[in-house]
N, C-alpha and C positions, 0 to 999 in steps of 0.2 A: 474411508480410505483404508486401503485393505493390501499387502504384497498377494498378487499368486505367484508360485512357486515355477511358473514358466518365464518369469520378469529376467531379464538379460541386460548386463552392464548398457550396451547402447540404449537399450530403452530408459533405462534408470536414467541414464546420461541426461535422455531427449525429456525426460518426466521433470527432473529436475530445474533446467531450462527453463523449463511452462510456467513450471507452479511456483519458482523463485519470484518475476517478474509478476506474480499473482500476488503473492503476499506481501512484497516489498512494500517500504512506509509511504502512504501517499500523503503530502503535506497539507492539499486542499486548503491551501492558505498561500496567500501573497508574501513577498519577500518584509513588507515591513512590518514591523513589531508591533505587538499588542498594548508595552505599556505595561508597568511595574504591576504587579497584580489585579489586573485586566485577565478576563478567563474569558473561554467558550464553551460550551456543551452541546453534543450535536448526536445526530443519527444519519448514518454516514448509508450507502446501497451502493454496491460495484457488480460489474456485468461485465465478464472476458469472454470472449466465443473461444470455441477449443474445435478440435477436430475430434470428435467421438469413437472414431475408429479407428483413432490412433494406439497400436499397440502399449503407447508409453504410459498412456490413461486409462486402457483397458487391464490393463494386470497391475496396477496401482489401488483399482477402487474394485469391491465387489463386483462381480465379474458382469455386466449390463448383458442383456437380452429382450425381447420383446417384451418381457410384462416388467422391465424392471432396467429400463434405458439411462444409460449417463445422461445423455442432453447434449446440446451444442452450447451449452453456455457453463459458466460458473456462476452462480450469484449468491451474494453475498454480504449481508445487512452486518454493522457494527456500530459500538457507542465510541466517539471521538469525545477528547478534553484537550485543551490549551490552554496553556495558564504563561502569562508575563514575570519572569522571576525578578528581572530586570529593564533598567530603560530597551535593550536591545537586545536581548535575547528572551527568548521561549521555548516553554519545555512541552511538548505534545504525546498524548498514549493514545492507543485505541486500542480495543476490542472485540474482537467477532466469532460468530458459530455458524456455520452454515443447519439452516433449518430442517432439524429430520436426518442429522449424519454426524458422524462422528468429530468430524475435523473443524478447527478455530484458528487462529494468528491472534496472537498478544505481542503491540510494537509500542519502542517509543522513541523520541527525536528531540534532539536540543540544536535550535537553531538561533544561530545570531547574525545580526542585520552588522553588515560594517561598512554599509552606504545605507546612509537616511536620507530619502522621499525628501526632491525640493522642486522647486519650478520648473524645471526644466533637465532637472535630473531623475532617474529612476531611484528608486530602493532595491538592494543588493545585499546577498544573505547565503550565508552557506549555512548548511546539516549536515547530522551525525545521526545515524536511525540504526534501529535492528530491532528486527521482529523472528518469533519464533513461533513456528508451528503449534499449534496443540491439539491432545486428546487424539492422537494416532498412535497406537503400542507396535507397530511396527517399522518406523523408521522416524527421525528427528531430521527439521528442517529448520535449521538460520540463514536467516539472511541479514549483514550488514550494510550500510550505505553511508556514504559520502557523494551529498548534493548543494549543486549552484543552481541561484535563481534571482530573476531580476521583475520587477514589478512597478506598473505608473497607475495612479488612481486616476478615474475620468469621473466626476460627480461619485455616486456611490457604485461605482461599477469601477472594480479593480481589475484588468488583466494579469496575466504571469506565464511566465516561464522560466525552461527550466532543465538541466541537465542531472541523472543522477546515474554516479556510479558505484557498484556494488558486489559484493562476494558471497554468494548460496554456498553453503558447505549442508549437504545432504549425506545422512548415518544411517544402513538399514539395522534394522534390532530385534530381527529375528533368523529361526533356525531354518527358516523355509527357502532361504536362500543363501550366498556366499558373493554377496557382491562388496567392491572397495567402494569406499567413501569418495563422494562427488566435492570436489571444492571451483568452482566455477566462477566465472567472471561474469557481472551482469550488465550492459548498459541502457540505461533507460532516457529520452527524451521525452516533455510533460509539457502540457498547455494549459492553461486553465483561467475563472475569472471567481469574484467572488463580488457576492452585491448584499446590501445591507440596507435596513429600515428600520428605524425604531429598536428594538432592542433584537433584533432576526437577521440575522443571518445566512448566506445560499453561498453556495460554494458546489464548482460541477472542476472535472479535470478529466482530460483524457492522456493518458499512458501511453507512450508508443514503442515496443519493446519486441521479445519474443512471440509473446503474444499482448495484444494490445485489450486495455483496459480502462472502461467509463465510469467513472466514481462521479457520485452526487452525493453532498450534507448541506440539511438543514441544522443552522442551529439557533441556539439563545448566547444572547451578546448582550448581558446585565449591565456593564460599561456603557458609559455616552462614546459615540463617535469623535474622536480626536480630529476630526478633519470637518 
């Protein structure tokens, strides 16, 4: 990720947008609770299609050409943790680099269930998340969030869903340009399941947003299943 010096507010604008809705915290977990120091550890893979000729992604990232193309996707591998602080809340981080590029997201999220999983009732849970960009020397990117989600277990196969709303505040930090700072609204709707065996863990969610987004983790679940 790189400014060229032909980058133009609207485009910042429309860059912004993109890549807020790309790095935003994806919870990749069900709305109920893990359970007082109950943890997860995971290896998380997301995949965004972009439009590649889109100016706003062209003078963002070294400049692509035939021997040296953006792509139509984003992708991007990371290490997830969840950890139970309490009966009803949980604190989650992740990690990522994109392979061969400059650019990473470090996020994290405290979610508490304040509807517990019963018969015939769902489990219901709101977060607080913020992730920021890294290893780009030319501009900073946060994003915060505030999300609701509700979640019913069938055997070990969890459904969820989910609403998240958010605030990209985008800073360029260099001389090559003179653009204002982007503070944007973001909103995101989310689907997802999560299934479990033994001490393993699967968890897939898809994103549906500015640009929409398919996340997959696997993890380890050292914990006995509560259910």
């Amino acid at each position: 990720m790189v400014i060229d010096p032909s980058l133009t507010q609207a485009q910042w604008h429309e860059y912004i947008r993109q890549v807020s809705s790309i790095v935003t915290f994806k919870t990749l977990a069900p709305a109920e609770p893990l359970g007082r120091m109950n943890f997860t550890l995971g290896i998380d893979y997301s995949v965004t299609p972009i439009d590649q000729r889109d100016p706003a992604w062209i003078n963002t990232f070294t400049h692509p050409d035939a021997g040296c193309p953006l792509g139509d996707q984003i992708k991007v591998p990371a290490l997830r943790a969840r950890l139970g602080v309490s009966k009803r809340v949980d604190v989650g981080a992740y990690w990522n680099t994109a392979p061969r590029a400059n650019y990473g997201a470090l996020g994290g999220e405290v979610k508490y269930t304040f509807l517990e999983e019963a018969a015939r009732v769902p489990a219901a849970a709101v977060s607080m998340s913020v992730t920021t960009l890294t290893g780009v020397p030319d501009y900073n990117i946060n994003v915060y969030g505030l999300g609701l989600a509700a979640s019913k277990r069938v055997g070990r196969l969890t459904p969820y869903l989910g609403v998240r709303e958010g605030l990209a505040i985008g800073t360029e930090t260099t001389t090559k340009v003179a653009l204002e700072t982007e503070r944007l609204g973001l909103t995101q709707g989310f689907v997802g399941a999560t299934w479990s065996i033994w001490k393993l863990g699967l968890a897939a969610e898809y994103d549906l947003s500015v640009v929409n987004t398919f996340a997959f983790v696997i993890g380890l679940r050292p914990h006995a299943d509560r259910h």
